[in-house]
C-alpha positions in Angstrom: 111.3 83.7 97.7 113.5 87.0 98.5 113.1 89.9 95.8 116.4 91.1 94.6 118.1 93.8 92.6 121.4 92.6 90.8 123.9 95.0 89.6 121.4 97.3 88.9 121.8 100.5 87.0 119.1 103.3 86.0 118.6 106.5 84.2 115.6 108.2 83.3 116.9 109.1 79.9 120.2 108.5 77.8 121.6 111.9 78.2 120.8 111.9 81.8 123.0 110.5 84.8 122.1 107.5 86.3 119.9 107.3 89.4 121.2 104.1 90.4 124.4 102.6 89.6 125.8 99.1 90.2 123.1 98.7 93.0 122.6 94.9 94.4 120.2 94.8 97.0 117.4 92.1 98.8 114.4 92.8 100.1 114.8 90.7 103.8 111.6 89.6 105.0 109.3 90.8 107.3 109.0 94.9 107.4 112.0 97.0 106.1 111.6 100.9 106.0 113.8 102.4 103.1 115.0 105.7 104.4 116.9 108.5 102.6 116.0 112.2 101.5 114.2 113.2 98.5 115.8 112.8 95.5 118.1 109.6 96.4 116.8 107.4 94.2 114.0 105.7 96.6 111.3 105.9 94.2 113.2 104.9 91.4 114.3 101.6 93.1 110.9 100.6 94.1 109.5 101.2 90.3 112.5 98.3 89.2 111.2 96.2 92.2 108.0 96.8 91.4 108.7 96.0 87.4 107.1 99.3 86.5 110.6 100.2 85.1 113.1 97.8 84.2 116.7 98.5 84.6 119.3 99.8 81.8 121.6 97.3 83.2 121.4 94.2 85.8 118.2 92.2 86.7 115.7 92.6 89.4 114.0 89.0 90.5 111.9 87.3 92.8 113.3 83.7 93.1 113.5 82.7 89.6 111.2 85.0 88.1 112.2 87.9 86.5 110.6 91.5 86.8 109.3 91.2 83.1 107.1 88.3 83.6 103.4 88.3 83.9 104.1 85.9 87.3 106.7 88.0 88.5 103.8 91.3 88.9 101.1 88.8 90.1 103.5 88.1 92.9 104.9 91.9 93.6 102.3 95.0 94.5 103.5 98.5 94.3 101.2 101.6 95.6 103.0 104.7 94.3 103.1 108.0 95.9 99.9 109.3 94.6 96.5 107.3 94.9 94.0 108.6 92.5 90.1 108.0 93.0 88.6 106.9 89.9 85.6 108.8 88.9 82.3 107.5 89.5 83.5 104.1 90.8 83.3 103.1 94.5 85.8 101.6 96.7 85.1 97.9 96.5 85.0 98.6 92.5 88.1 100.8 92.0 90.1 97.5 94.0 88.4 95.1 91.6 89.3 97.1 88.9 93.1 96.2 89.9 92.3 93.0 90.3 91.2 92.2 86.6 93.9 94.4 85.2 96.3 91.8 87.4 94.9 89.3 85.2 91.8 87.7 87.8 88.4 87.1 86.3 85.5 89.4 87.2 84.3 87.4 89.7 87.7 86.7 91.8 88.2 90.3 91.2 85.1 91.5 93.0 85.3 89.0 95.9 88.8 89.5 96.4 88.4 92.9 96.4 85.5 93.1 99.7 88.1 91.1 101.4 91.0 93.4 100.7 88.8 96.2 101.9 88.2 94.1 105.2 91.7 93.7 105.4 92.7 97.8 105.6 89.2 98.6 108.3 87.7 100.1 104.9 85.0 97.3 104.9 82.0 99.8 105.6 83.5 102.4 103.0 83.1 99.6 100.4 80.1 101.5 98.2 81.8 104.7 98.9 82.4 106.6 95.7 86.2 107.2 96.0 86.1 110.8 95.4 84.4 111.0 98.7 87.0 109.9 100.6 89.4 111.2 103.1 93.0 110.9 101.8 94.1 108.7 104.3 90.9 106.3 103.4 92.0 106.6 100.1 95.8 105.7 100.7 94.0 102.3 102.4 92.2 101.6 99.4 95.6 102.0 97.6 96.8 99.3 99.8 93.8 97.2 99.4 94.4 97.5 95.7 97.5 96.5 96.0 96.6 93.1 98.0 93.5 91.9 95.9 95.9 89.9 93.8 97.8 88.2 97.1 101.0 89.5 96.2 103.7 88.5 98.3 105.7 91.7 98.7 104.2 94.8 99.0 105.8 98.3 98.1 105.3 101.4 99.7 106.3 104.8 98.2 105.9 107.2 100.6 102.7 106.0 102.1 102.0 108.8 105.1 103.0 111.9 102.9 100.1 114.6 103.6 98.7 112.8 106.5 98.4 114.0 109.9 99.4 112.1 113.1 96.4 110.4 113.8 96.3 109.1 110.7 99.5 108.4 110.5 99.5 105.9 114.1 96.3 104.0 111.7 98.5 103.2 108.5 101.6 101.9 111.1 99.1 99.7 113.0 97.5 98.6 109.4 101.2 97.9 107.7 102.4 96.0 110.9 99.1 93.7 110.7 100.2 92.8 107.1 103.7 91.6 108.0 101.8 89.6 110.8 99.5 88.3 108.0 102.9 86.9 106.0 102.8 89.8 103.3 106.8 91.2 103.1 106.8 94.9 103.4 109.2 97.6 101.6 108.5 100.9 103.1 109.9 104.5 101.4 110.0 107.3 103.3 112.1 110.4 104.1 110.4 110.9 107.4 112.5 108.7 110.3 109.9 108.5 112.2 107.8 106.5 110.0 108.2 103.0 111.9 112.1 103.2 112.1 111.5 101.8 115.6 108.8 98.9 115.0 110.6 97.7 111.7 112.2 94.5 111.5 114.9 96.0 109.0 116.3 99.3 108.3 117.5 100.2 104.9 119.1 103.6 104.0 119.8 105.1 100.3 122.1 108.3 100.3 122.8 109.4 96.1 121.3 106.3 94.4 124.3 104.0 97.3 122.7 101.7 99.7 124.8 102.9 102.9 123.5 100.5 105.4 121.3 97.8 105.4 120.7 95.5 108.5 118.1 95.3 112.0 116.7 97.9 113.4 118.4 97.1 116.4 121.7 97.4 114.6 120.5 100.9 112.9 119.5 102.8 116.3 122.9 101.6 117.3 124.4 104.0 115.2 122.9 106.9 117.7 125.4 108.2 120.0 124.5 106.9 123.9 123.7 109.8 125.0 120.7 110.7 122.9 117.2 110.5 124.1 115.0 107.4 123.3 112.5 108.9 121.0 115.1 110.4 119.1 117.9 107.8 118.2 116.3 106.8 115.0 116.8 110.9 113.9 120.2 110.6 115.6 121.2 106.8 113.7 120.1 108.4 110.2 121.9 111.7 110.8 125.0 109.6 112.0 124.7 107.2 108.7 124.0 110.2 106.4 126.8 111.9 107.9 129.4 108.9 107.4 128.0 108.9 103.7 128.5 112.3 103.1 132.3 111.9 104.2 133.1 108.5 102.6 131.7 110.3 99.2 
């Protein structure tokens, strides 16, 4: 089933301009990073795909279920910008903890959850308070959390924010084993070089407009031919962001 956005328009408040406008847009399947700068209206799209928000106007659906439906968030995960380690409650618990508030029992919740773990290399950090861990172990057990349910799309808001390189090359390696393991990835970031190159899709959002949407192939193609191979992802979105800026 593709996830999709349907002549949708938001605003954060009634006297406030909208964020998104008219915007119709599916999720293809596979990974798809969702690039553009701060304040375009990334994190705003992903809360209506996630159904954390629901539009002013339009409809957000996966297949026939719509984003208000107790199915619809059973089948869609969203880890937001910001993880936050629960007080007093270890790894394997705060991920069980999601699972019951997605509506599993206790016991689903707390098997699920040791295999979610296993899933994002945190298996030995399982009876790790959560305050004691490293942000980038915590951003895993956000994703963990996020995949105790077995959603079917999984959305990223600016998952590598804060984290250094190393950690960094172990969240792309992670995200690229779920796509293997059949779990459709939306990825936000403003940083290109956040798997631009090992995506399947490339999605870019300039002032709440999608301005291109298609392979990653087809994105790098927008680089001019004479610019270095580790930089024509840089050179596609500058080109893209460029043609947006003048077409505006």
């Amino acid at each position: 089933m593709s996830l999709a956005l349907e002549a949708v328009s938001y605003a954060y408040g009634r006297r406030t301009r909208r964020i998104l406008s008219g915007l119709s847009y599916t999720v293809p399947a596979g990974l798809t990073v969702l690039l553009g700068p701060n304040g375009a209206g990334k994190t705003t799209l992903l809360k209506l795909a996630a159904g954390v928000n629901q539009p002013t106007a339009g409809t957000v659906r996966l297949g026939h279920l719509a984003s208000r439906s107790k199915e619809y968030r059973q089948k869609v995960a969203w880890m937001p910008q910001s993880i936050t380690a629960m007080t007093g409650l270890t790894a394997r618990e705060q991920v069980a903890y999601t699972g019951w508030l997605k509506g599993m029992n206790r016991r689903d919740a707390w098997d699920a959850a040791a295999a979610a773990l296993e899933r994002v290399q945190m298996g030995d950090h399982a009876d790790v308070r959560t305050k004691q861990l490293s942000g980038g172990q915590l951003r895993r057990v956000g994703v963990a959390s996020a995949l105790v349910h077995g959603a079917e799309v999984l959305l990223l808001d600016e998952p590598t924010a804060g984290m250094d390189p190393t950690q960094r090359r172990v969240f792309r390696d992670l995200v690229l084993r779920l796509v293997t393991d059949d779990v459709g990835v939306l990825l936000s970031t403003h940083d290109v070089a956040d798997l631009a190159e090992e995506s399947d899709h490339v999605t870019t959002l300039t002032a709440g407009r999608i301005t291109f949407s298609g392979s990653t192939a087809e994105f790098l193609g927008h680089a001019p031919a004479q610019v270095p191979e580790g930089r024509r992802a840089e050179a596609a979105y500058t080109a893209l962001t460029s043609a947006a800026g003048t077409a505006a």
